[in-house]
Each structure stands twice: as C-alpha cells, then as structure tokens.
C-alpha positions as CSV (number, residue, x, y, z in Angstrom):
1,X,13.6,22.1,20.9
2,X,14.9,18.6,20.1
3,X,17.9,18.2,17.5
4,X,15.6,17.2,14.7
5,X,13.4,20.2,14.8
6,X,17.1,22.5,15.4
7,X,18.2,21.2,12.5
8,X,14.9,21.7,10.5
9,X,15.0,25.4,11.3
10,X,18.7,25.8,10.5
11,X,17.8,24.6,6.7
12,X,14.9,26.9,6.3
13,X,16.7,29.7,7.7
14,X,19.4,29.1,5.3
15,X,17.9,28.0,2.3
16,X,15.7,31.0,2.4
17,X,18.2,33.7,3.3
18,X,20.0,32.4,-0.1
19,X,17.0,32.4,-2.1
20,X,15.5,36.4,-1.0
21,X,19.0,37.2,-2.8
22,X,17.1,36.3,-6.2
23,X,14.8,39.2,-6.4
24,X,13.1,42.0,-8.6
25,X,13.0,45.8,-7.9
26,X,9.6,46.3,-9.6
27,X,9.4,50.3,-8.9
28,X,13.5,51.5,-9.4
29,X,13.5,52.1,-5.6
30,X,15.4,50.0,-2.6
31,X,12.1,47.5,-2.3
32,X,12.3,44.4,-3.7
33,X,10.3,41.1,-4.4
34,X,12.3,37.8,-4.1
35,X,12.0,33.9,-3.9
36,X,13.2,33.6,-0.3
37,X,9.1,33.6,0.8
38,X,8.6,31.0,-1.3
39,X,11.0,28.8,0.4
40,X,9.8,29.8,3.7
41,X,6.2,29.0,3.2
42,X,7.1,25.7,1.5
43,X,9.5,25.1,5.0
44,X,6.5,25.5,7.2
45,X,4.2,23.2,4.9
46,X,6.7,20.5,5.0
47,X,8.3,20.9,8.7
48,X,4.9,21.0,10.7
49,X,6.9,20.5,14.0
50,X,9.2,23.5,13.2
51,X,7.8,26.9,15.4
52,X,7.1,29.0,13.1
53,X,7.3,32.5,14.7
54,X,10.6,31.8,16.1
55,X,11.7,30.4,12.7
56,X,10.4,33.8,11.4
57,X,12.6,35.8,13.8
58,X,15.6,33.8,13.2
59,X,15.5,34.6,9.0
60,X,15.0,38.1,9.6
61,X,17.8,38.1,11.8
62,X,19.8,36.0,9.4
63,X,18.7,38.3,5.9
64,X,19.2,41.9,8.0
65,X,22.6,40.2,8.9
66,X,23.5,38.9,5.4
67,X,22.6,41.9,3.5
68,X,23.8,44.1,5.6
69,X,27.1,42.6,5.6
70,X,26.9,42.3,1.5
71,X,26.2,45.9,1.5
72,X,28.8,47.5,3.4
73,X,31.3,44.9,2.0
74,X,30.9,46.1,-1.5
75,X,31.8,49.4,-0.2
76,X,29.2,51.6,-1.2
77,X,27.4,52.3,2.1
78,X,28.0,52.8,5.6
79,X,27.0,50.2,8.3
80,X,24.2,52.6,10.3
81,X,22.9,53.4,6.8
82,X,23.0,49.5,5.5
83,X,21.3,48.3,9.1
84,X,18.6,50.5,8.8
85,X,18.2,50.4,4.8
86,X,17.3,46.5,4.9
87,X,15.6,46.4,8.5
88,X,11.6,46.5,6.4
89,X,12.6,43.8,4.0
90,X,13.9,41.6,7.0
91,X,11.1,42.2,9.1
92,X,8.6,41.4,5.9
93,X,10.0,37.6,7.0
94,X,8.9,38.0,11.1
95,X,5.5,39.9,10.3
96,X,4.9,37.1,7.8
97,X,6.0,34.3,10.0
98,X,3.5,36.1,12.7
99,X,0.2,35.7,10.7
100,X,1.3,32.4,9.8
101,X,1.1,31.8,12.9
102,X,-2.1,32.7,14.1
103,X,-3.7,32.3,11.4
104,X,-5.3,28.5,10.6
105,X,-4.1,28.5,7.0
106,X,-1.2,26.0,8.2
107,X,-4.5,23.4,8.7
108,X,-6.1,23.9,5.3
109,X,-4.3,20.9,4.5
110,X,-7.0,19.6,2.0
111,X,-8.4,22.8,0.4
112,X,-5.6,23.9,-2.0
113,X,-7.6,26.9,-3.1
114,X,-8.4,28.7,0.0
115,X,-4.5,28.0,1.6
116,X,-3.7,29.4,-1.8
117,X,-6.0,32.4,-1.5
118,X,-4.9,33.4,2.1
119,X,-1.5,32.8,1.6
120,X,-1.3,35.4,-1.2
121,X,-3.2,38.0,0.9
122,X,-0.8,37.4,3.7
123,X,2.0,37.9,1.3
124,X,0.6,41.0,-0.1
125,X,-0.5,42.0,4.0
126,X,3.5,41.4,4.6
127,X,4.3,43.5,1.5
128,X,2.0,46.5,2.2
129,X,3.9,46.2,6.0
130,X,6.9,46.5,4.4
131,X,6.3,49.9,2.6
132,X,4.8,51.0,6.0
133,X,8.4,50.8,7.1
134,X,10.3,51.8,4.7
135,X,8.1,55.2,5.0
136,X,8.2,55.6,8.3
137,X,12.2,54.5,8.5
138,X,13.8,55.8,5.5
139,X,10.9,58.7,4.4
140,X,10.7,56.2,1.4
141,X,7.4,56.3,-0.5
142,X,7.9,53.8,-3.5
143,X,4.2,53.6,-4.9
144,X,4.0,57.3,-6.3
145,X,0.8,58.2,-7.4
146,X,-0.4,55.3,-8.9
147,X,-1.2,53.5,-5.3
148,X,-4.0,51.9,-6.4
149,X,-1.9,49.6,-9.6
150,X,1.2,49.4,-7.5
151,X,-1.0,47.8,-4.4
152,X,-2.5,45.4,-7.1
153,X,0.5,44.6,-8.7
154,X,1.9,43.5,-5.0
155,X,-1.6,41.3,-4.9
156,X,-0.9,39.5,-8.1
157,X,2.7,39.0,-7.5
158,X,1.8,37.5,-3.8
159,X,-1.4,35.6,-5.6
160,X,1.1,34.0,-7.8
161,X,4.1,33.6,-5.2
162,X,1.5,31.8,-3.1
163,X,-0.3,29.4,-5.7
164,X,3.2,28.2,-6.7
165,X,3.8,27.6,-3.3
166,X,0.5,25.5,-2.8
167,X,0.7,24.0,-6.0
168,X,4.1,22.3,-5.6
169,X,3.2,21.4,-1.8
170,X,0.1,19.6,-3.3
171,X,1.8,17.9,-6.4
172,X,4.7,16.5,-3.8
173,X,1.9,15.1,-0.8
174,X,-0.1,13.8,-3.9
175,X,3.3,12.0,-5.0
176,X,3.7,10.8,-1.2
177,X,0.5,9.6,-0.7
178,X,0.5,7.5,-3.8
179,X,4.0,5.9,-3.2
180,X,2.4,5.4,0.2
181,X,-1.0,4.0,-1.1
182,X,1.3,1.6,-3.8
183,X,3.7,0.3,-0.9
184,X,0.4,-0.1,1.4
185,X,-1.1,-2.2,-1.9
186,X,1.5,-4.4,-1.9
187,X,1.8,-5.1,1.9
188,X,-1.8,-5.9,1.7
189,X,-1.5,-8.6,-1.6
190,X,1.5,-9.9,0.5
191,X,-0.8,-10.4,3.8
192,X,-3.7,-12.0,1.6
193,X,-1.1,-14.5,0.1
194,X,0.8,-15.5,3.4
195,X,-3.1,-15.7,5.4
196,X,-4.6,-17.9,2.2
197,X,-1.5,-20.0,2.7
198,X,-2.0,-19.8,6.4
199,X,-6.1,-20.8,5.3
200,X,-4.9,-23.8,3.4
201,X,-2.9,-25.4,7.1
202,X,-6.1,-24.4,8.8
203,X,-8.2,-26.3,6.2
204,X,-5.8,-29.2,6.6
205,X,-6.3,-29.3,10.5
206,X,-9.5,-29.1,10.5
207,X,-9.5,-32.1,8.3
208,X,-7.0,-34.0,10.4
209,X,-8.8,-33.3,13.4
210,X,-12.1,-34.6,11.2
211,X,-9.9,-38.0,11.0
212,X,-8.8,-38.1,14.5
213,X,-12.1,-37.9,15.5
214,X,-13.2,-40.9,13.3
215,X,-9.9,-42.9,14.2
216,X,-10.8,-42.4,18.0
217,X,-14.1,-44.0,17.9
218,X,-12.3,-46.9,15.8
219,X,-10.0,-47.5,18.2
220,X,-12.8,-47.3,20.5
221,X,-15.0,-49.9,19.1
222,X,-11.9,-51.9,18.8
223,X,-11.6,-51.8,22.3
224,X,-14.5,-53.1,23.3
225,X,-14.4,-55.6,20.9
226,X,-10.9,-56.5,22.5
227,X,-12.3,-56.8,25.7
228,X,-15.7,-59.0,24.8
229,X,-12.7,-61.3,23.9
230,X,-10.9,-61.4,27.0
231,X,-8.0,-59.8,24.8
232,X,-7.7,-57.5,27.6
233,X,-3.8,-56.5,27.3
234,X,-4.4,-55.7,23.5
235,X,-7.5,-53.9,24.6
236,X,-5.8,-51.8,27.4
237,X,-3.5,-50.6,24.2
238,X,-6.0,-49.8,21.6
239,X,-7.9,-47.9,24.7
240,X,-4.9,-45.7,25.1
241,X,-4.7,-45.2,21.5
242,X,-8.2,-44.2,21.7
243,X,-7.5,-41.5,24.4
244,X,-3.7,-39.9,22.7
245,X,-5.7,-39.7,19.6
246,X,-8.5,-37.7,21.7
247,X,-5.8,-35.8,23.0
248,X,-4.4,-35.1,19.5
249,X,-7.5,-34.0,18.0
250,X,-8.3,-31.6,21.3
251,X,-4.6,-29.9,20.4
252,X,-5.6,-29.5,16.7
253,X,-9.1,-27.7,17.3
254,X,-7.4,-25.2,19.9
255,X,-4.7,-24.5,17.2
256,X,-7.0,-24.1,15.0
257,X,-9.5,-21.9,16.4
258,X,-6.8,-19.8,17.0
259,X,-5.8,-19.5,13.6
260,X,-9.5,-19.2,12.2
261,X,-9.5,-15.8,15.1
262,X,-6.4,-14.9,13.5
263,X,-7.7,-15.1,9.5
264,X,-11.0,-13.2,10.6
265,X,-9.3,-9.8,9.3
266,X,-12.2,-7.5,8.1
267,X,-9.7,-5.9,4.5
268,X,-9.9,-9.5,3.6
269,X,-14.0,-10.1,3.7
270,X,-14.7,-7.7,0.7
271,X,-12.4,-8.9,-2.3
272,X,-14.4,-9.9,-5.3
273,X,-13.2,-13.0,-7.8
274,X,-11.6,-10.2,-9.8
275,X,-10.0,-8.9,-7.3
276,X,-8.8,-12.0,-6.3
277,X,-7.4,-13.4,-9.6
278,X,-5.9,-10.2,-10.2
279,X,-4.0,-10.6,-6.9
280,X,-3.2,-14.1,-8.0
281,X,-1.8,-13.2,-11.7
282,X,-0.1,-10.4,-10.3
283,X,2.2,-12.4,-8.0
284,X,2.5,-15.5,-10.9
285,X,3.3,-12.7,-13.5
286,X,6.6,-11.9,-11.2
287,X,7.5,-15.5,-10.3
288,X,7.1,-16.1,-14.3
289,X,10.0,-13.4,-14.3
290,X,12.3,-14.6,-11.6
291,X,12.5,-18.1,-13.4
292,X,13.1,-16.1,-16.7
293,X,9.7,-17.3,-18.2
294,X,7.7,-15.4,-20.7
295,X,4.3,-16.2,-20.0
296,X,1.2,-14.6,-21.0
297,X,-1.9,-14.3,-18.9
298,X,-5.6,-13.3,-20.3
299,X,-9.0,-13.9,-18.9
300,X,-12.4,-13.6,-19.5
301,X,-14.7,-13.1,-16.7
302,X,-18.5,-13.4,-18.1
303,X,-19.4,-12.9,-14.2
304,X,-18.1,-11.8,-11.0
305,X,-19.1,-12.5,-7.9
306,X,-18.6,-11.5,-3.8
307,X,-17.0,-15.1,-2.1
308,X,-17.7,-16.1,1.3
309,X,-14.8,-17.0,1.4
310,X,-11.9,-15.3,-0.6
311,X,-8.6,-16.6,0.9
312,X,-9.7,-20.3,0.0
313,X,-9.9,-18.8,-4.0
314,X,-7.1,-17.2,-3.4
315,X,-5.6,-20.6,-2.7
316,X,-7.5,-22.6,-5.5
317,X,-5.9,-20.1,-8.1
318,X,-2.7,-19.4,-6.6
319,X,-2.4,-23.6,-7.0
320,X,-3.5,-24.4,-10.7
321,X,-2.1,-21.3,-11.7
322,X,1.2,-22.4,-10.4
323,X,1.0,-25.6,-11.9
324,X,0.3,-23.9,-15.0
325,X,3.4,-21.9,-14.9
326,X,5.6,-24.7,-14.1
327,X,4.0,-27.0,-16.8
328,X,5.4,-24.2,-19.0
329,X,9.5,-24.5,-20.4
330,X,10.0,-21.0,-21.6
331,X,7.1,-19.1,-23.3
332,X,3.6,-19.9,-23.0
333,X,-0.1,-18.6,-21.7
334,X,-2.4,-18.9,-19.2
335,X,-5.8,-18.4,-20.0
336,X,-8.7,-18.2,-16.9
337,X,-12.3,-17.9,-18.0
338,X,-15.9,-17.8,-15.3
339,X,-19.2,-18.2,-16.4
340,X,-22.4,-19.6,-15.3
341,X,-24.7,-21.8,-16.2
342,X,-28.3,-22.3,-14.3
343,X,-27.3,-22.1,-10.8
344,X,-23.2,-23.4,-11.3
345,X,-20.1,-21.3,-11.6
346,X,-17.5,-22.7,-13.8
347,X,-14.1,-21.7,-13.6
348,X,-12.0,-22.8,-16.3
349,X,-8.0,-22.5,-16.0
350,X,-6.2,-23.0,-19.6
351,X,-2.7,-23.7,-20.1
352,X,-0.2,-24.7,-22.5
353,X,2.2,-26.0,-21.3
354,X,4.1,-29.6,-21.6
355,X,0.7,-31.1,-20.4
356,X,0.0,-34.2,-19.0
357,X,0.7,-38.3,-19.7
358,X,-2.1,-40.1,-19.7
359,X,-1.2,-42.5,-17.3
360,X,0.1,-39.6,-14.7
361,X,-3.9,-38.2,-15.2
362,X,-6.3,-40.1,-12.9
363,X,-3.1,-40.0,-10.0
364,X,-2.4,-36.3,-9.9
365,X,-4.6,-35.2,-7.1
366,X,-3.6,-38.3,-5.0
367,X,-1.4,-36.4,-2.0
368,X,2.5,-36.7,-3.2
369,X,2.0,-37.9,-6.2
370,X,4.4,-35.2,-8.1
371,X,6.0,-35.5,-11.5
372,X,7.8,-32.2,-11.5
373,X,11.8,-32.2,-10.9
374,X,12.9,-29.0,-9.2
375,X,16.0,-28.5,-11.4
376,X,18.2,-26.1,-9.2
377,X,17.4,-28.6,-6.1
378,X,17.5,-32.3,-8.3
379,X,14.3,-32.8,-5.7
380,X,10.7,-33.8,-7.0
381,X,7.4,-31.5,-5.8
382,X,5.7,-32.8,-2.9
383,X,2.2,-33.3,-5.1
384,X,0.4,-31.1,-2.1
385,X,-0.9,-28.4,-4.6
386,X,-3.7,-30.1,-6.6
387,X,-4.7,-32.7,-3.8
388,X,-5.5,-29.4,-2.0
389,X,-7.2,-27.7,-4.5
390,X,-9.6,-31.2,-4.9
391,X,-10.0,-31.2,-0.8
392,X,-11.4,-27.0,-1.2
393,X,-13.1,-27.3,-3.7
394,X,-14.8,-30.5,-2.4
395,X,-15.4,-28.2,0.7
396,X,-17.7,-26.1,-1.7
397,X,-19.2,-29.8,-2.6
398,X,-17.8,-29.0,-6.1
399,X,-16.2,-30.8,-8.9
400,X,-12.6,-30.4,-10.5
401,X,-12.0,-32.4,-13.4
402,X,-8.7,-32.3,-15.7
403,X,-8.3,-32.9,-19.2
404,X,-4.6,-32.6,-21.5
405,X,-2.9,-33.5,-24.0
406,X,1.0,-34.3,-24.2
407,X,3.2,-31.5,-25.3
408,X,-0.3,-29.3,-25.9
409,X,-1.9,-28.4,-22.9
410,X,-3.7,-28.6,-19.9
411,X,-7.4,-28.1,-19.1
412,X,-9.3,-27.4,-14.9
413,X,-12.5,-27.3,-14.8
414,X,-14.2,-26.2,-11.7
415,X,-17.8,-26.6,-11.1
416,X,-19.6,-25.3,-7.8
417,X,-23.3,-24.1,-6.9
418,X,-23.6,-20.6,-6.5
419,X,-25.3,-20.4,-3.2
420,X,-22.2,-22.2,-1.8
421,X,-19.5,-19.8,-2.6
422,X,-21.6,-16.3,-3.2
423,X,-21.6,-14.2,0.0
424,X,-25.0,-13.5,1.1
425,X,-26.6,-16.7,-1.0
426,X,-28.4,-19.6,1.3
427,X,-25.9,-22.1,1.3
428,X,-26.1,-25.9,1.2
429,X,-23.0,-26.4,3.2
C-alpha cells in the first residue's frame, strides 16, 4: 500500500469514526443509527484505489476503540461491559465493508438508481446483522413485537442513508465532469486558433513554393538565353540561381507537407460556420476586454453550412474581425451576417469603427501596407492580416471587396461559390 492510498484510508477511518458519534436511538435501547456510514460509503465512491475490506476492519477497530474508551471514561461502565456493549455497532462497519466488497455495486458508476437501491439493502442487510449480535452478545432483542415495522423502518432509514449518499456522489462527478468538459472546451478553441494560425504559414508556403517554382524556370530560360549569347559567366550564375531556387522550393514542400500531416486532426473536420464564428467572437470578445474595449457582437446567419475547410474560416474571421476591433477607440459593434444568393455565399462583416480614408482604400490588402500605430509599442502593424484574407479567399476563387466611410464605418463583403467551400459539394477548385 503506497503512501497515497495510506493516507486515503487514514481520512476515511477518521472522518467516519467522528461522524457515527452523530446518531439516533430510534427504539430507547443501546442500538443506534448514525452518519458515520454515510461517510464511509461516500470514501469508497471517491477513493476507488482504497481496499475496502481492510478499510472496513480498520473503522470498526477505530469506533469499538473510540466508544469504548468514551464510555468507560465518563464513568458509568466497566471496560469488559463497554468492549462487548459496542462490539455489534463496530462490526455493522466490517460486515458492511464486506458486501461492498463483493458485491459489483462499487461499478454501477452510471446507474444512480440501482447503486442507490443496493446500497440501501446493504445498509439495512448490515443493520439486520447488527441486531443478530446484539441478541446473540448481550441477549438484547430491540424490535419487540412489532418486527415487521421496526425491520421496515431500518429499510427506509438505509433507503434514505443510501440515496443521499448516491445523490451527492452524482451531483459532485456531474460538477467534475463539467469543469472537465469546460477546461477540455477551451483547450480545444485554443488548438483550433494556434492550427488556423499554423494553416495560414502553411498557405503562405505553399504559395512561396508556387513562386519559386515560377522563378526557377525564369532563371532557367534566362540561362539559356545567356548562353545563345556567349554570356557564358552571367549564364553559369543565373543557372545556379536556377538550382538554390530549386533547392529552396524542394525545402518548402517537405516543410510543408509536414505541417499539412500535422493540421489533418480529425476534432477539427466537423465544425460548422457557426461553430466557427462562435469560436472566433468568443476569443475577440476577451481580447475586446484586455484592451478595455466595449464592443458589441451580433450576427445573423440566414444559412449555415459544413466547410471543407474550417481552419482557413477560422482565419478569414479571426482577421477582419480583428481589424474590426482595432478600427474601434472605445465602444462600438461588430455585426457578421451569411446568406445566399443562387449558388454564392456572402459573408458580410460590419463595423463601426474609425473606418477607412479614401485614399488608404484601394492599398489595404497590398502586403505591409498598415495604417494602425500600436500605441503601447509606438510600432505600426505589419499589413499581413487583410493581404491574407484576399490570398484565402482567392484560394476559394472568391471575391472580397471593402467599402467605408471616415469616422462611420467599415463594410467586407465576401463572395464565394458554394461548391468550393461546402464539404461534400463538387468543387471547381
């Protein structure tokens, strides 16, 4: 027995030895019905690794010890006549611990009403023992005459005893298991957000590698043009360009094919839009709260759909949504609204914030163009967000176009086909 289960013991052996000193004496005679196997039972719900039987043992010990010793201490009776007075309620404990243990009610651990149900006839099976003893020990009959409403008055009081028991163990896993299922929540919105992100690099070097390629058959044809000209040192170089570049583009694809294995997480493949924007508004909700913002986000989804892929929408929103939030000084809203029309999605993201100048409109999805000063830092963005959210949604061969007004607002408007972003539609990617 390790020192964790030891010490598990020791604090069921005490806590109930304490609490079978709050009892009734329901018929005027030495019997008596007290908390202590409530304790006990809840002790070997909780502590599953704890050996019951032995733990049994060890309380009767304890209670025949404890009571004894508070009996002859007070004076009134003699040690011989204390021992043997309190042996049948300290063996109720062991005889109670013994069908516990070889019983399976221990494994009913998801049908509260039969654990319930057994547990109370146990109790009352423990309780019958109990009288057994105290007749055969001390020549104690303590049911009279009326056997048959004393014996089901010792089945309701154990029914009871019992269903509290169950009842509590039940309310305080069902507590467990949804702090559990809320911290697993949040681990999982936290690993869609850092693999979108991670989606967005991937996207990225697959489009670098896209260029390499293209520069590598540039430098190529400059090459041999180089060398029709006798420009054959000049030639030499552009030919090694031509081969780093190859090189390059080789380490990008391995990199990322790795990453693609890596995003290929089956929780991820079932979101919905909902679920996605939800995700999305949740996390801009808090980071509206860090920077002290007071921003108010509504939405109005005429449709909802299954995406192929749901880490690049994650990425799309997470973007405009951001720059929605930033566009806004202190108190504002964000307003998201999908519908359809014929066979195109359109995604509309409202905001209104400072909005845009008209001559920052036609260069804000050029990569680093950035008009927003990072305050605590004195730095500018680096313009990446909506140059990315153009390069995605031009993945989905879709549109994005912008329209605001200074000081009022700011207006995306996505449009895509639906068979290019709805999983299980024929795609013309």
């Amino acid at each position: 027995m390790n020192k964790k289960v030891l010490k598990d013991v020791l604090l069921v052996v005490i806590f109930t030895v304490f609490a079978a000193q709050l009892r009734v004496h329901p018929f005027d005679t030495t019997f008596r019905i007290g908390l202590g196997v409530i304790v006990f039972a809840m002790g070997c719900l909780y502590k599953k690794d704890i050996p019951v039987l032995w733990t049994g043992v060890l309380v009767s010990l304890a209670i025949l010890g404890f009571r004894t010793g508070m009996s002859v201490w007070g004076g009134d009776i003699a040690l011989s006549s204390a021992f043997l007075t309190h042996i049948p309620g300290s063996l109720y404990y062991a005889f109670f611990a013994a069908l516990l243990k070889y019983s399976k009610v221990l494994s009913l651990e998801h049908q509260p009403i039969q654990r319930g149900i057994v547990l109370g006839f146990m109790d009352f099976t423990s309780n019958v023992f109990e009288i057994m003893l105290r007749f055969l020990l001390l020549q104690e009959w303590i049911v009279g005459d009326s056997i048959g409403m004393h014996l089901l008055s010792l089945l309701i009081i154990g029914m009871l005893r019992m269903f509290l028991v169950t009842g509590l163990y039940s309310t305080t896993q069902n507590q467990r298991l949804r702090l559990m299922q809320r911290a697993e929540n949040k681990k999982l919105e936290e690993l869609v957000l850092l693999t979108s992100s991670l989606q967005a690099e991937v996207f990225y070097l697959q489009k670098s590698a896209q260029d390499m390629d293209r520069l590598t058959k540039e430098s190529y044809e400059i090459y041999k043009s180089l060398m029709e000209k006798k420009e054959r040192l000049l030639g030499r170089k552009a030919l090694e360009i031509s081969r780093m570049m190859h090189e390059v583009k080789h380490d990008y694809t391995r990199i990322n094919t790795g990453l693609k294995k890596l995003l290929k997480t089956p929780e991820h493949t079932d979101y919905t839009f909902s679920e996605v924007l939800d995700l999305s508004i949740k996390v801009h909700q808090n980071y509206s709260i860090d920077t002290d913002k007071h921003i108010h986000f509504t939405r109005d989804l005429q449709v909802d759909f299954a995406p192929k892929d749901p880490l690049v929408w994650t990425s799309i929103l997470n973007n405009i949504i951001a720059n929605g939030v930033e566009a806004i000084p202190r108190r504002g809203n964000i307003h998201i609204e999908l519908y359809e029309e014929e066979k195109e999605l359109i995604l509309k993201i409202l905001d209104n914030g400072r909005g845009i100048d008209p001559k920052d409109s036609k260069h804000i999805f050029i990569p680093g163009f950035s008009n927003k000063l990072d305050e605590a830092s004195g730095c500018y963005s680096n313009g990446l967000g909506l140059s990315h959210v153009e390069n995605l949604v031009e993945f989905f061969n879709g549109s994005i176009e912008v329209s605001s007004e200074k000081e009022k607002g700011t207006t995306f408007l996505i449009q895509v086909a639906k068979n290019n972003v709805i999983r299980g539609e024929n795609s013309e990617l």
